[in-house]
C-alpha positions as CSV (number, residue, x, y, z in Angstrom):
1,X,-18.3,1.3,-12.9
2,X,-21.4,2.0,-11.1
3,X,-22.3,5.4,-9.2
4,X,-20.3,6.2,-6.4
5,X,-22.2,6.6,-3.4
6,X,-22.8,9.8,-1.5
7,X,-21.1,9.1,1.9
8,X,-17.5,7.5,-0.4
9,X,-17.9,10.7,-1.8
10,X,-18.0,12.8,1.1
11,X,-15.6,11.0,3.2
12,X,-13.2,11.1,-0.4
13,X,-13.8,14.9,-0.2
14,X,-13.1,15.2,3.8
15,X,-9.9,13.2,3.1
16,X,-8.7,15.0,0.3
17,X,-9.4,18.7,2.3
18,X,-8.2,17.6,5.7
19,X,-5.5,16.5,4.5
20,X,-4.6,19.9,2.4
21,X,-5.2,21.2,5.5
22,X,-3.2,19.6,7.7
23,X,-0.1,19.8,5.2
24,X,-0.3,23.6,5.5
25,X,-0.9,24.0,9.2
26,X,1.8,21.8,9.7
27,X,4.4,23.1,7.4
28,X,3.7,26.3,8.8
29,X,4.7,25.0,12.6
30,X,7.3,23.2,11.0
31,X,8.8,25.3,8.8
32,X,7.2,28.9,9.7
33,X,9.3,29.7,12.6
34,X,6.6,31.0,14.5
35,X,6.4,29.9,18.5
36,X,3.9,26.9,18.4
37,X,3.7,26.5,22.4
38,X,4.3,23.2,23.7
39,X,4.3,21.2,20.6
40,X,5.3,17.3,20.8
41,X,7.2,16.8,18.1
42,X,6.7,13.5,17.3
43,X,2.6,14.4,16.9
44,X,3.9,17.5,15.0
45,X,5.8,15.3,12.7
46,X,3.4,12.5,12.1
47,X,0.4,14.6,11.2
48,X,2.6,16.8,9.1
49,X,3.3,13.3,7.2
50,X,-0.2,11.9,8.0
51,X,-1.7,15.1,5.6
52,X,-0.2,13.7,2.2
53,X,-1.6,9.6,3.3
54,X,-4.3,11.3,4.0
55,X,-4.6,12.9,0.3
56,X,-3.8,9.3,-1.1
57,X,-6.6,7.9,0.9
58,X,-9.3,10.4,-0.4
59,X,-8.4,10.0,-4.3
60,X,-8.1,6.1,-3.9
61,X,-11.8,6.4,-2.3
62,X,-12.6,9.3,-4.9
63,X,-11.6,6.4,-7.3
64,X,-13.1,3.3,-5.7
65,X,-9.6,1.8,-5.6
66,X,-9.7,-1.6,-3.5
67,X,-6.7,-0.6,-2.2
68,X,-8.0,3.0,-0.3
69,X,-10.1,1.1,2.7
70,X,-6.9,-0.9,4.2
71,X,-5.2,2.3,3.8
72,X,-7.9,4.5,5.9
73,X,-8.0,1.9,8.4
74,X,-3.9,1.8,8.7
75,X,-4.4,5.6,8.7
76,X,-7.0,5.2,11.7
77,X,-4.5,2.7,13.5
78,X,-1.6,4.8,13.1
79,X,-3.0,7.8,14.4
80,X,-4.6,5.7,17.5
81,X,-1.0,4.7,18.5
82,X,0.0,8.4,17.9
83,X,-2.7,9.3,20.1
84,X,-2.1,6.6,22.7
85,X,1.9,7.4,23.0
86,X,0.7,11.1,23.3
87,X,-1.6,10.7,26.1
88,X,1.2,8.5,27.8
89,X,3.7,11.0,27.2
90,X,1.0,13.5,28.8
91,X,0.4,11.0,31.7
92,X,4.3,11.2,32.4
93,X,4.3,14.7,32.5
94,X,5.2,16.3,29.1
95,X,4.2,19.9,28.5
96,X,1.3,20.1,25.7
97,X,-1.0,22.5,24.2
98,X,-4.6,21.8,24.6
99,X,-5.7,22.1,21.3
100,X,-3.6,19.1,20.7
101,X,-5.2,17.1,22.7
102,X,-8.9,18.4,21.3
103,X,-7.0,17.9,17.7
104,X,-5.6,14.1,18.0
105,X,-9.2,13.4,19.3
106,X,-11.0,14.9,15.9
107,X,-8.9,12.9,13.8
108,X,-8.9,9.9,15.1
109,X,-12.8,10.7,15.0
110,X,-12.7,11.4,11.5
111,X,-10.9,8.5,10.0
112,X,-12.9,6.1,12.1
113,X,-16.2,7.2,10.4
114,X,-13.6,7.2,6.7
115,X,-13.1,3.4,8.0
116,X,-16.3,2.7,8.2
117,X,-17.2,3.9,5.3
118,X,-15.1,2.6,3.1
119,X,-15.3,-0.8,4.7
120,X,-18.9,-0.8,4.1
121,X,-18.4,0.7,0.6
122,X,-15.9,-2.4,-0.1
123,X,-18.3,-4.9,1.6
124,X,-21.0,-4.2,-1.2
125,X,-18.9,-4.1,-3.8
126,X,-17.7,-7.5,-3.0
């Protein structure tokens, strides 16, 4: 198997830590009892399930599996819906916390550049 490239590698390593990350921050509003604010569940819920795809996705890039690019693209299209019924919910009135908002938009940011990326890494390799 030849080298793995330096952006696979670093998008494998932002998938792999962002999604340790976003396990423990949302366990903790899950499962921590302490007052979140607004939350939407749903969002609270998704990411909280997002975190471990999002560990899947990292190793199968970390691996050069040719099934980790469709899976960081239905990652990225997941969380666009997410975002999308979020911002409609928000539109209609629901109470949120800022840092959501700021939040959806960073990771729908960061698994559209992991798309990319693997895409292109699948594309040479083809």
């Amino acid at each position: 198997m030849p080298a793995r490239r330096k952006p696979l590698t670093a998008v494998a390593v932002v998938a792999i830590v962002f999604g340790l990350l976003t396990i423990v921050s949302g366990g903790r509003a899950l499962f921590g009892g302490a007052d979140m604010g607004a939350v939407v569940p749903f969002v609270l819920w998704f990411n909280f399930l997002a975190g471990f795809a999002y560990i899947i996705a990292g190793l199968g890039l970390w691996f050069r599996t040719g099934w980790a690019p469709g899976l960081a693209i239905a990652i990225t299209l997941a969380t666009g819906a997410i975002f999308a019924v979020f911002l409609l919910e928000v539109w209609h009135g629901t109470a949120y916390e800022a840092r959501t908002m700021g939040a959806m938009a960073l990771r729908l940011a960061i698994w559209v550049v992991i798309s990319v990326v693997a895409a292109r890494e699948k594309a040479s390799r083809a």
